[in-house]
C-alpha positions, 0 to 999 in steps of 0.5 A, a space after each residue: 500500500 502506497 502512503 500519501 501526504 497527510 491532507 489533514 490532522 486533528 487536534 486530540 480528541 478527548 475520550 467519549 468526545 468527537 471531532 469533525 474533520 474538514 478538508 478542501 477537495 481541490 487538495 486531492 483533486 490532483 493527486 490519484 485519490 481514491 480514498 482517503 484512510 484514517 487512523 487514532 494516533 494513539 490507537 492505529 490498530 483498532 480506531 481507523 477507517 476509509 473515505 471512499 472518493 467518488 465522482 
């Protein structure tokens, strides 16, 4: 799998609490998206996920 750049962080988010995360589109309108994987800093095995990116 190959790593892209990193589009977006959050600050840390308290346990029980939530974020919302926001990017610009145009950002990975030139690269070769088709999906976007996130992941918990502190927990990368168990807290993640995928954004599919459509048309």
């Amino acid at each position: 799998m190959e790593i892209k750049k990193e589009i977006v962080a959050s600050d840390e988010i308290k346990g029980g609490s939530s974020d919302t995360i926001k990017f610009n589109p145009e950002d990975v309108q030139d690269e070769d998206y088709q999906s976007l994987e996130y992941y918990c800093e502190y927990h990368p095995d168990t807290m993640r996920g995928k954004i599919s990116i459509t048309q």
